[in-house]
HTML snippet that shows the backbone in 3Dmol.js (N, CA, C, O; Angstrom):
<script src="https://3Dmol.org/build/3Dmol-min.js"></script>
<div id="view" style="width:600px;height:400px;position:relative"></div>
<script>
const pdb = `
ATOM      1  N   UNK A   1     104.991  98.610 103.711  1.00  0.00           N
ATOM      2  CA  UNK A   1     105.813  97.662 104.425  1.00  0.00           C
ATOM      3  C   UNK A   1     107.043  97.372 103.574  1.00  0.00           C
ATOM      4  O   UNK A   1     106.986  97.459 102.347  1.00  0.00           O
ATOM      5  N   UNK A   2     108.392  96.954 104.359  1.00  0.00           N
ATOM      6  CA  UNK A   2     109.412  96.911 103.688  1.00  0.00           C
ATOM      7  C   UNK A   2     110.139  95.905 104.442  1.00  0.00           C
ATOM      8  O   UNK A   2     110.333  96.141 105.635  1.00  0.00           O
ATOM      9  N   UNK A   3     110.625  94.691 103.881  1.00  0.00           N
ATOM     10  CA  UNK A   3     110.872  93.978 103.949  1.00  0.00           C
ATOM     11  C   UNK A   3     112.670  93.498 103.184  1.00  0.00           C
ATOM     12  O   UNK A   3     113.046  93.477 102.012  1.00  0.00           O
ATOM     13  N   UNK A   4     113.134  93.294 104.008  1.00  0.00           N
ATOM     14  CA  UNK A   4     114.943  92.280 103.439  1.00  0.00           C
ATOM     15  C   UNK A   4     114.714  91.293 102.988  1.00  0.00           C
ATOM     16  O   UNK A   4     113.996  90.496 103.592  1.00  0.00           O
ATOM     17  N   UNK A   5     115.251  91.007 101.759  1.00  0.00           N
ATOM     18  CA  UNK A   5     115.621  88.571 101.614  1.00  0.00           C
ATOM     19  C   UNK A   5     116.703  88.985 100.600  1.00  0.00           C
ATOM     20  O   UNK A   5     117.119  89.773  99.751  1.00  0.00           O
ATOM     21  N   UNK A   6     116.851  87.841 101.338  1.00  0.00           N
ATOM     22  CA  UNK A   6     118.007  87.592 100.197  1.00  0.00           C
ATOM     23  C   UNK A   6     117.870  87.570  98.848  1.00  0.00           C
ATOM     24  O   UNK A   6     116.721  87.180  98.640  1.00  0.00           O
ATOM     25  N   UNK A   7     118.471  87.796  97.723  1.00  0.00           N
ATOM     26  CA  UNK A   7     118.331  88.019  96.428  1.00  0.00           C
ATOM     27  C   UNK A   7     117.851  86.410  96.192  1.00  0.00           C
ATOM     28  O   UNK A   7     116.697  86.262  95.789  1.00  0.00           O
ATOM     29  N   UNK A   8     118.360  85.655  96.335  1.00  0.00           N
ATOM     30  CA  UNK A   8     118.079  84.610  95.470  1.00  0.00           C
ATOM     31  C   UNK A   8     116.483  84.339  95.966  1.00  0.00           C
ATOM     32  O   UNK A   8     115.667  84.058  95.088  1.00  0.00           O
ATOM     33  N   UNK A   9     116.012  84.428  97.462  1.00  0.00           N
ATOM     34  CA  UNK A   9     114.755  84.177  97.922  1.00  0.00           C
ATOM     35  C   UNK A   9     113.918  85.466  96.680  1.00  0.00           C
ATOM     36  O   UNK A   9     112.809  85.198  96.217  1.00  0.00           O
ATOM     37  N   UNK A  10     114.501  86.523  96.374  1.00  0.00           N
ATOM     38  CA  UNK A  10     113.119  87.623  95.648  1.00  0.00           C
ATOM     39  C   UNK A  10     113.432  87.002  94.358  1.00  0.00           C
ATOM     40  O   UNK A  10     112.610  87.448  93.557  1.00  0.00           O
ATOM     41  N   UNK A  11     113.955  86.465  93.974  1.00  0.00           N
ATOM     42  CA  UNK A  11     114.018  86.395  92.339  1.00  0.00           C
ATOM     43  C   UNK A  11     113.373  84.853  92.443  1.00  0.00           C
ATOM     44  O   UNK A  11     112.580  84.498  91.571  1.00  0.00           O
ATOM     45  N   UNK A  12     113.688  84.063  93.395  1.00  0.00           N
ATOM     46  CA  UNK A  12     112.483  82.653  93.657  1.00  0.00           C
ATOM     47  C   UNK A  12     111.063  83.223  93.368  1.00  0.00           C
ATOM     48  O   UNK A  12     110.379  82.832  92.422  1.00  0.00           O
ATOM     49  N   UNK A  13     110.594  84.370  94.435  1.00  0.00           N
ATOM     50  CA  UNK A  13     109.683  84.345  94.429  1.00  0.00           C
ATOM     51  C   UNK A  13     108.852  84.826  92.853  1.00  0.00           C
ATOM     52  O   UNK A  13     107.991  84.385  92.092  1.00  0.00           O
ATOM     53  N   UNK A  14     109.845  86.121  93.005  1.00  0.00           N
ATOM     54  CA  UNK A  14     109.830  86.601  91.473  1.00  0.00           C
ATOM     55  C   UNK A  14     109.373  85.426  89.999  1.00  0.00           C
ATOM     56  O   UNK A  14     108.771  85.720  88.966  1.00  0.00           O
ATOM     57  N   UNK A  15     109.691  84.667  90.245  1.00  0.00           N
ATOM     58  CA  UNK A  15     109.606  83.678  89.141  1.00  0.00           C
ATOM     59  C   UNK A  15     108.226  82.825  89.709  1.00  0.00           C
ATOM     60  O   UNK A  15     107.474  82.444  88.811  1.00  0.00           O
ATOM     61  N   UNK A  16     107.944  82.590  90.695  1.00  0.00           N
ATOM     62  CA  UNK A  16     106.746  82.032  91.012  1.00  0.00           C
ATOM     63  C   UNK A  16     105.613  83.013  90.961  1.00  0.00           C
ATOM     64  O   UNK A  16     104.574  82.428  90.658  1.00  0.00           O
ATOM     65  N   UNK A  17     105.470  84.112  91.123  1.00  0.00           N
ATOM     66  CA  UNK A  17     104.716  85.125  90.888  1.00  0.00           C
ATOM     67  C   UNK A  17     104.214  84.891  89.043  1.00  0.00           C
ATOM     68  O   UNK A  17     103.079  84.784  88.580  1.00  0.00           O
ATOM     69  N   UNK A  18     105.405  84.876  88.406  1.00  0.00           N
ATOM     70  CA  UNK A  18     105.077  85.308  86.722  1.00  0.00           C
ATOM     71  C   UNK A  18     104.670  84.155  86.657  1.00  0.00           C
ATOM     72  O   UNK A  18     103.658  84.033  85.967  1.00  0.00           O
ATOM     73  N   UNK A  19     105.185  82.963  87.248  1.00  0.00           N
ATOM     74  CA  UNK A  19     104.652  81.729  86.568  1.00  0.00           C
ATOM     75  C   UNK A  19     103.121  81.256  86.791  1.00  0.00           C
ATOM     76  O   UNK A  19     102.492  80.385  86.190  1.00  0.00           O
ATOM     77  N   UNK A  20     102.544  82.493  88.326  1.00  0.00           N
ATOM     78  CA  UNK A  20     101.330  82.549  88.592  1.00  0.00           C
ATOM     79  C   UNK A  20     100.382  83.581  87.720  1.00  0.00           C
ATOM     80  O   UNK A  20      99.208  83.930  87.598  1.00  0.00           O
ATOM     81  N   UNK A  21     101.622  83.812  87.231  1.00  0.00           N
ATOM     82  CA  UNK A  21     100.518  85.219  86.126  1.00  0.00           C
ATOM     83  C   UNK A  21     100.082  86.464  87.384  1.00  0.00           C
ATOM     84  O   UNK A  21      98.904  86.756  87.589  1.00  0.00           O
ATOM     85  N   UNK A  22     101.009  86.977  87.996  1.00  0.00           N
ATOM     86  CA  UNK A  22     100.529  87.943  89.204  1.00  0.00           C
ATOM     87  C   UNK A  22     101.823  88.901  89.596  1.00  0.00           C
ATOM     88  O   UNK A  22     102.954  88.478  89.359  1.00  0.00           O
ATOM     89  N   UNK A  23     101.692  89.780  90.007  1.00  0.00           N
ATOM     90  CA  UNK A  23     102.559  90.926  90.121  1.00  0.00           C
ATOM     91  C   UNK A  23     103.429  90.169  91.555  1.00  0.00           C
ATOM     92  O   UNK A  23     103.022  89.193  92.184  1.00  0.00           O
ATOM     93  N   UNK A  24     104.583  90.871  91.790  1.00  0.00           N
ATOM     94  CA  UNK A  24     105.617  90.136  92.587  1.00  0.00           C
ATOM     95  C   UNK A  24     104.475  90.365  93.965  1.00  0.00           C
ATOM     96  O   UNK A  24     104.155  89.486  94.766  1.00  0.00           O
ATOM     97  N   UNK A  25     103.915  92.035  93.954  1.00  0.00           N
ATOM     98  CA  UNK A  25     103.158  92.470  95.572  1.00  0.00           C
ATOM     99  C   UNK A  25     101.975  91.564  95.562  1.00  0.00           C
ATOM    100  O   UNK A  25     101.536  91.103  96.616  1.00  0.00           O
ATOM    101  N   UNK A  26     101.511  91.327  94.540  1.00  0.00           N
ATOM    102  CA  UNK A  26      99.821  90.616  94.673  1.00  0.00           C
ATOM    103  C   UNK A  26     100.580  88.838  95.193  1.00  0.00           C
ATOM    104  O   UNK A  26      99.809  88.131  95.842  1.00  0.00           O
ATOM    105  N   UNK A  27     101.466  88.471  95.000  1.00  0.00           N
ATOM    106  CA  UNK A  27     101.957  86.808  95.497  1.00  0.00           C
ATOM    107  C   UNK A  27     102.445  86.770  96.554  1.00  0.00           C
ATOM    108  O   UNK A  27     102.370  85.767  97.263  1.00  0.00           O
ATOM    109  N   UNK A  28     103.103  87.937  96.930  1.00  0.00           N
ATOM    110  CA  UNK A  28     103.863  87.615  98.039  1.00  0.00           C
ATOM    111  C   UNK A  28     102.473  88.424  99.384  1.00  0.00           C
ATOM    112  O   UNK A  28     102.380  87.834 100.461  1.00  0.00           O
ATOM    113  N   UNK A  29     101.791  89.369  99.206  1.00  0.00           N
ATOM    114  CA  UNK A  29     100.538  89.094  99.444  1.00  0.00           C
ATOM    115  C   UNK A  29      99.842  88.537  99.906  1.00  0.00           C
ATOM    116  O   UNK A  29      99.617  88.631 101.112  1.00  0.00           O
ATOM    117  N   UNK A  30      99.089  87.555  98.933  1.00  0.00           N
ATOM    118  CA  UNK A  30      98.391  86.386  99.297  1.00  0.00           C
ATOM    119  C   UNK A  30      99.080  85.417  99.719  1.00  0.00           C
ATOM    120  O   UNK A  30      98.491  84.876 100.655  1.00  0.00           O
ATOM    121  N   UNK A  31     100.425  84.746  99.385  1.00  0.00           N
ATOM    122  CA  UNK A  31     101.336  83.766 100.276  1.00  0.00           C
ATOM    123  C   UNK A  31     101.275  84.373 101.956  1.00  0.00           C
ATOM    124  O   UNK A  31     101.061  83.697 102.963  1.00  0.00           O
ATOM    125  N   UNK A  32     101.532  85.820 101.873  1.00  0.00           N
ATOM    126  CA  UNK A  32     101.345  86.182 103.506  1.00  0.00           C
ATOM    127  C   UNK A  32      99.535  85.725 104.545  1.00  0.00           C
ATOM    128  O   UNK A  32      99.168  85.174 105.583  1.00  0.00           O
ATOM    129  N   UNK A  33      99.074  86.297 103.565  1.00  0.00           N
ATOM    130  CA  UNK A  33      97.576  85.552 104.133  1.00  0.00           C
ATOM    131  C   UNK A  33      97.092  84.728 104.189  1.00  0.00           C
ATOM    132  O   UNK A  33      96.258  84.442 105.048  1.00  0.00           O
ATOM    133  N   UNK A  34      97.563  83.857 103.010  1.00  0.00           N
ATOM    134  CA  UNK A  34      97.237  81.919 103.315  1.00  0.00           C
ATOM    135  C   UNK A  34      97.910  81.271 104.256  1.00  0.00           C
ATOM    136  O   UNK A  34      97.490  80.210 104.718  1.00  0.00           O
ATOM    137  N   UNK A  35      99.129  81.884 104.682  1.00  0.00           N
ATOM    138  CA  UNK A  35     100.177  81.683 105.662  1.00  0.00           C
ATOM    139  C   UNK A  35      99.500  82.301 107.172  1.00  0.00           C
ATOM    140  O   UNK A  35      99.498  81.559 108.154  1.00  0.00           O
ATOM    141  N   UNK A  36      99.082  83.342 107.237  1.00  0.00           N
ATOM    142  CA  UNK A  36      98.371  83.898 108.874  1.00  0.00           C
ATOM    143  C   UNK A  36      97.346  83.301 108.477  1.00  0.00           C
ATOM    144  O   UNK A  36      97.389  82.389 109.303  1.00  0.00           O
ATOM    145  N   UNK A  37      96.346  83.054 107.801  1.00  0.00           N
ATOM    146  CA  UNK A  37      94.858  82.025 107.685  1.00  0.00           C
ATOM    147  C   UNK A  37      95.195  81.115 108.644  1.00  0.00           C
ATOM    148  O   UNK A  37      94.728  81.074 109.782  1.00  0.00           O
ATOM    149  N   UNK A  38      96.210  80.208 108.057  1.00  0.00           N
ATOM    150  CA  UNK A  38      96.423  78.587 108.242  1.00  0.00           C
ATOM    151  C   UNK A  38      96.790  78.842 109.640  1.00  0.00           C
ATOM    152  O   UNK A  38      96.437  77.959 110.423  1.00  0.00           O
ATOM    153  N   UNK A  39      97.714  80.322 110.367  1.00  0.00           N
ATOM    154  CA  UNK A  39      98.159  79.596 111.324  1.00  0.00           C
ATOM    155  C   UNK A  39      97.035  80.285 112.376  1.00  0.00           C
ATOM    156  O   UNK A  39      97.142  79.950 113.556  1.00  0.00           O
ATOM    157  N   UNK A  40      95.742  81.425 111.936  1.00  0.00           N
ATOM    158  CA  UNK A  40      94.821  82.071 113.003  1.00  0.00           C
ATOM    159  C   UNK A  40      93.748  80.879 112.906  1.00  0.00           C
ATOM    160  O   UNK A  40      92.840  80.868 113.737  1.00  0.00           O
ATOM    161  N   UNK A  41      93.803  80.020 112.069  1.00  0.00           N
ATOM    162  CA  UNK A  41      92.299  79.056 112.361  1.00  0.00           C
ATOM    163  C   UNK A  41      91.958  78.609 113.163  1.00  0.00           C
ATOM    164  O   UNK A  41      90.759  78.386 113.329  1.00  0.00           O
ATOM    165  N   UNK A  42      92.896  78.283 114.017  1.00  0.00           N
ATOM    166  CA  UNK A  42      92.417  77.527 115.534  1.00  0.00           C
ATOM    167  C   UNK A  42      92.019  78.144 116.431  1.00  0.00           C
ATOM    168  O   UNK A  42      91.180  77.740 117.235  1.00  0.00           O
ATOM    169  N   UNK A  43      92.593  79.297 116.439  1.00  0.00           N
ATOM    170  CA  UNK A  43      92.732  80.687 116.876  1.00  0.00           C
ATOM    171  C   UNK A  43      91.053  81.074 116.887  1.00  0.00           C
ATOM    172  O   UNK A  43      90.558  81.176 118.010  1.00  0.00           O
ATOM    173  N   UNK A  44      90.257  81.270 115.845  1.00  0.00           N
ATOM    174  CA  UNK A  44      89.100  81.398 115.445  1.00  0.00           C
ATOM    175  C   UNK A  44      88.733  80.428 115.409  1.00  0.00           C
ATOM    176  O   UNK A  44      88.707  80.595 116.628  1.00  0.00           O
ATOM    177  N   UNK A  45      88.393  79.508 115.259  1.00  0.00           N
ATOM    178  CA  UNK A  45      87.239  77.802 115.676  1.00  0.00           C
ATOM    179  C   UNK A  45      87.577  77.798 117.340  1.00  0.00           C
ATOM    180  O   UNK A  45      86.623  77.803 118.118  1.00  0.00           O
ATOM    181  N   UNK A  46      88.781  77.789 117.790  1.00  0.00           N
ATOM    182  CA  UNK A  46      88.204  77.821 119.251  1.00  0.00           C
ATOM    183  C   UNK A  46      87.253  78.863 119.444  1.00  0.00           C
ATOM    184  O   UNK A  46      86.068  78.545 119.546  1.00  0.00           O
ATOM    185  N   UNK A  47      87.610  80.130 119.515  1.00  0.00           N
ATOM    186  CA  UNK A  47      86.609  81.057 119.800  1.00  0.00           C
ATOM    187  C   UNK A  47      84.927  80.556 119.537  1.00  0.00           C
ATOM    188  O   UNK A  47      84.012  80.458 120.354  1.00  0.00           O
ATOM    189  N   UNK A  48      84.954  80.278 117.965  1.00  0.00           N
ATOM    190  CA  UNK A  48      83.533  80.005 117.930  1.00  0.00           C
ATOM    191  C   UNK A  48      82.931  78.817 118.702  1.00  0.00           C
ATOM    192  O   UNK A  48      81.845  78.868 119.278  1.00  0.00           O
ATOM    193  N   UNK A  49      83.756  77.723 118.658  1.00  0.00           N
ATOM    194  CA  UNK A  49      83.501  76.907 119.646  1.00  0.00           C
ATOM    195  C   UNK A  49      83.026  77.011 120.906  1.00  0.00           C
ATOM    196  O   UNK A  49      82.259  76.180 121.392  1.00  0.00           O
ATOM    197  N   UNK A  50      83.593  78.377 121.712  1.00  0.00           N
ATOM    198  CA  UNK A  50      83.145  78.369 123.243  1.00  0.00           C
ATOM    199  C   UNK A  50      81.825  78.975 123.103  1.00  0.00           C
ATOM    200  O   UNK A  50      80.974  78.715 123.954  1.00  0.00           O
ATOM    201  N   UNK A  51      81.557  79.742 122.140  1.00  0.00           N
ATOM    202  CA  UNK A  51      80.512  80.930 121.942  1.00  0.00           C
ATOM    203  C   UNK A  51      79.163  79.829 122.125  1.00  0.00           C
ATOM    204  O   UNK A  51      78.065  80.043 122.639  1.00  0.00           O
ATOM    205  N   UNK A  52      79.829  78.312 121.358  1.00  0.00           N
ATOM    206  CA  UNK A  52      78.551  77.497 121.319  1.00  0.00           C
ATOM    207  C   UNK A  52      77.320  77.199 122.381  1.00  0.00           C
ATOM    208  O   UNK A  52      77.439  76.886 123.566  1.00  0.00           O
ATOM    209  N   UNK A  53      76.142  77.379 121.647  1.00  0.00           N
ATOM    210  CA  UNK A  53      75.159  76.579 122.761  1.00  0.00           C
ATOM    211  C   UNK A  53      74.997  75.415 122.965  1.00  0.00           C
ATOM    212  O   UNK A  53      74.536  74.927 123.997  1.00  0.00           O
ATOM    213  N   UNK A  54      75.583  74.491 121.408  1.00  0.00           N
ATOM    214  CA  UNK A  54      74.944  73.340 121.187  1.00  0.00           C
ATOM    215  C   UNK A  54      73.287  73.362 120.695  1.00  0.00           C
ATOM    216  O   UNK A  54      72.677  72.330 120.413  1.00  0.00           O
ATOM    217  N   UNK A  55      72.765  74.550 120.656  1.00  0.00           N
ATOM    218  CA  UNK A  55      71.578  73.922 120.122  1.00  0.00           C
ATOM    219  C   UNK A  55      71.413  73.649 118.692  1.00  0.00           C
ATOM    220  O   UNK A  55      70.509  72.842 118.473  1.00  0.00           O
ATOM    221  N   UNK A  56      72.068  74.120 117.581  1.00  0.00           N
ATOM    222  CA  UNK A  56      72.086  73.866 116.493  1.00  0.00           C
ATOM    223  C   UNK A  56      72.455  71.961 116.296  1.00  0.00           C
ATOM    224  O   UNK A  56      72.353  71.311 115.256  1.00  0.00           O
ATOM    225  N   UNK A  57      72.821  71.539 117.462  1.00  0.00           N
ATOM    226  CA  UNK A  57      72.625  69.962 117.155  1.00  0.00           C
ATOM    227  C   UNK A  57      71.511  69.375 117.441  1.00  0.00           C
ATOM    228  O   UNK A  57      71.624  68.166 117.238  1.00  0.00           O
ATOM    229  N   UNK A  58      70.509  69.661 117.809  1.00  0.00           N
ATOM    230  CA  UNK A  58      69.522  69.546 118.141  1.00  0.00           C
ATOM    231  C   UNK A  58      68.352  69.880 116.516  1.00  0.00           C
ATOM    232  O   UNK A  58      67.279  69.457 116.086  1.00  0.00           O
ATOM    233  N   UNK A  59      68.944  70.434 116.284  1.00  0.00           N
ATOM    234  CA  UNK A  59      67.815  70.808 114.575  1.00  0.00           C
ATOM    235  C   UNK A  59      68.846  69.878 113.659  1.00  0.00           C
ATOM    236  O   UNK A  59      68.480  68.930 112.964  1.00  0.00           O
ATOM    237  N   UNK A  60      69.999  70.278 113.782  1.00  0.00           N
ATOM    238  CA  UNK A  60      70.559  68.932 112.846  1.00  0.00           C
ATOM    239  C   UNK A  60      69.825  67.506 113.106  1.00  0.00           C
ATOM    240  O   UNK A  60      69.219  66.791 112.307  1.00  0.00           O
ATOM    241  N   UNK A  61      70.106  67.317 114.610  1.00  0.00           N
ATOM    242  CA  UNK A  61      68.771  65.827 114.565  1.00  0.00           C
ATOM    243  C   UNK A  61      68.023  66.001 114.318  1.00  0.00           C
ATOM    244  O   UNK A  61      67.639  64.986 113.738  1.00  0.00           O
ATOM    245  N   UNK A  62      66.949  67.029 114.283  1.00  0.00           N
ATOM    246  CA  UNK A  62      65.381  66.577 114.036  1.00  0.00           C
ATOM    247  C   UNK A  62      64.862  66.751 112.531  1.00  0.00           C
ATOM    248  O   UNK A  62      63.700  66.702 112.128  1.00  0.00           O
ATOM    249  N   UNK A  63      66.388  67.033 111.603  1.00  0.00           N
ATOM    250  CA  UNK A  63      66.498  66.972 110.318  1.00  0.00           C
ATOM    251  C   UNK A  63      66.652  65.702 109.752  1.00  0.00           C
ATOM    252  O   UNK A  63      66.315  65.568 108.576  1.00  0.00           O
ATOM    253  N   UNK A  64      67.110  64.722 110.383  1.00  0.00           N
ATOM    254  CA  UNK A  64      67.529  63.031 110.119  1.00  0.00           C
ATOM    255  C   UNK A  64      66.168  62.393 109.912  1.00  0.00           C
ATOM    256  O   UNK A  64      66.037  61.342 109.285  1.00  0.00           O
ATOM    257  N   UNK A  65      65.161  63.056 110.456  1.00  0.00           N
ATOM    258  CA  UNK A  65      63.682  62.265 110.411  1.00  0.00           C
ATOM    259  C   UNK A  65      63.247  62.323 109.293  1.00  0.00           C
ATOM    260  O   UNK A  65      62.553  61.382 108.908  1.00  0.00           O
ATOM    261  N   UNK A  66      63.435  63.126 108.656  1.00  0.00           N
ATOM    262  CA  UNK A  66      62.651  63.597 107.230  1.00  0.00           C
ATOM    263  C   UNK A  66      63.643  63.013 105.968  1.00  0.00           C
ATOM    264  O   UNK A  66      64.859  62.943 105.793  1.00  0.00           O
ATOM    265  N   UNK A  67      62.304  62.594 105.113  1.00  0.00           N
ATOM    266  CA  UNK A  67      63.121  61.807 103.854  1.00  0.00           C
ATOM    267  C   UNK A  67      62.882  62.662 102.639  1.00  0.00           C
ATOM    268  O   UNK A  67      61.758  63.071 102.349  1.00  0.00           O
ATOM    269  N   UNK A  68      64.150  62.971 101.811  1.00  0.00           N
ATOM    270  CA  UNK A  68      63.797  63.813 100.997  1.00  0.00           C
ATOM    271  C   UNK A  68      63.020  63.837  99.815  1.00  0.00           C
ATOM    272  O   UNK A  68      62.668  62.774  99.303  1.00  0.00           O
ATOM    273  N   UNK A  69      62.735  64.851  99.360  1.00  0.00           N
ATOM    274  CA  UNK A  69      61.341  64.905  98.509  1.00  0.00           C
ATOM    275  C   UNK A  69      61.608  64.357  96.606  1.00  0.00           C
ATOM    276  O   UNK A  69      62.338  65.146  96.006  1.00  0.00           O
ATOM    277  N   UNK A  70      61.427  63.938  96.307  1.00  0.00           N
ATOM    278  CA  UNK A  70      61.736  63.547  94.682  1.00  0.00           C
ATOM    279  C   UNK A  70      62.018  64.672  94.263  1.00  0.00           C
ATOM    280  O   UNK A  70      61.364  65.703  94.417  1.00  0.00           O
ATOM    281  N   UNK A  71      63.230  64.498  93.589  1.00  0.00           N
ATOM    282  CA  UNK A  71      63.716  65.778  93.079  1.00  0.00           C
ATOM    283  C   UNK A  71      65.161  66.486  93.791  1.00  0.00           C
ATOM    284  O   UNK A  71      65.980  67.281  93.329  1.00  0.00           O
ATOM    285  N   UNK A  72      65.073  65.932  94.875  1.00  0.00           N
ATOM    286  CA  UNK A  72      66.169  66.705  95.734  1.00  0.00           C
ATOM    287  C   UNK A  72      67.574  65.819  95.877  1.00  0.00           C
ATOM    288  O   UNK A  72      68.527  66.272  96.511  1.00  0.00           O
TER     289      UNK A  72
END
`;
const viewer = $3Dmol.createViewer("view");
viewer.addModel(pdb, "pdb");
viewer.setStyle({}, {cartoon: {color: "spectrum"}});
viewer.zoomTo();
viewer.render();
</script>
């Protein structure tokens, strides 16, 4: 992949990279994937959301009854 910025944006980044201790490709990288993470999450929790049965709330309650054991 090949990408344009402006000089002053690569030598920004450039300097945030070294100051991360990481190669310019490994920062700009992971800045790209913490960046599509943040914006596919909803994206993915809805999905899992519809998939739901709801029965896993149902064992979460019948977990509230029980008191835990010494030690735990």
């Amino acid at each position: 992949m090949s990408i344009e910025c402006p000089e002053a944006v690569v030598e920004a980044v450039a300097k945030a990279a070294a100051k991360a201790g990481v190669t310019l490709e490994r920062y700009v990288s992971t800045v790209l994937l913490t960046s599509a993470s943040e914006v596919l999450q909803g994206d993915y929790l809805d999905a899992r959301a519809k998939r739901s049965t709801g029965l896993g709330w149902d064992l979460l309650d019948s977990a509230l009854d029980y008191q835990p054991r010494a030690g735990d």
